[in-house]
Steps between C-alpha positions, in 0.01 A plus 500: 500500500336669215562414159482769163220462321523334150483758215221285423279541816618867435349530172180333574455718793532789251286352250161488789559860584506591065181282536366720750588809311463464158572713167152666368638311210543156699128548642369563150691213318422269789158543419515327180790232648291366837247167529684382187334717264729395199476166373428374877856582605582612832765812565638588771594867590799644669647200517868375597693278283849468670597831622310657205152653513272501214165657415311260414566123393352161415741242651280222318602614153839697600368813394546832685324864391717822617414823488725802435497877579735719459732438768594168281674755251795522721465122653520382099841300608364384839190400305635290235768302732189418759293371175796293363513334877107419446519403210766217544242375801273444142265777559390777211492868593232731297551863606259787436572840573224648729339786333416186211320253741269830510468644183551171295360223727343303279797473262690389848253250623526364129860449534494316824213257389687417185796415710294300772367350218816391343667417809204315654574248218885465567407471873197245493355401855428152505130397509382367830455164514107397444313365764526142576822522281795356711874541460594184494 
């Protein structure tokens, strides 16, 4: 017998084939996002929290990056229920319309290392311990 798939296997399913197929926006931001560029954090793209799909995040500092067109003009509602969801999972949502990740990307990449900054020191990763150091 065959069960449903879970919303969840759903939505990462989706999420690979918006990684195979990105936004000329997506490729260009990615660019500046990949081999933890900023502040040695790693982002992922396309990626599926819950049933939810978002452009780009950092699950080690519970921060995700979307990017909006124009089609989020009439998903405004949709939008801001779907970032109140995230957001009580603990993550922060920075959104930048498109045509500004091109025509003011510095000002954009600015604004995501301040917050990466910021929430790189609410989020700490513990050191490693040295070697030879035990545990116990």
């Amino acid at each position: 017998m065959r069960t449903k798939p879970s919303p969840h296997i759903k939505a990462a399913q989706f999420a690979q084939e918006l990684r195979n197929n990105p936004t000329d926006t997506e490729r260009f931001l990615w660019q500046h996002l990949r081999n933890k560029q900023i502040e040695n954090v790693k982002f992922r793209r396309q990626h599926a929290i819950d049933n939810h799909i978002v452009d780009f995040v950092s699950l080690e500092i519970k921060l995700i990056i979307e990017l909006d067109g124009g089609q989020h003009l009439e998903s405004h509602t949709y939008d801001q229920q779907r970032d109140d969801v995230l957001r009580s999972q603990g993550f922060e949502i920075l959104r930048f319309w498109n045509d500004a990740v091109f025509t003011q990307t510095e000002s954009v990449l600015e604004r995501i290392y301040e917050r990466v900054v910021a929430l790189k020191q609410t989020h700490p990763h513990p050191s490693p311990p040295l070697e030879g150091e035990g545990t116990g």
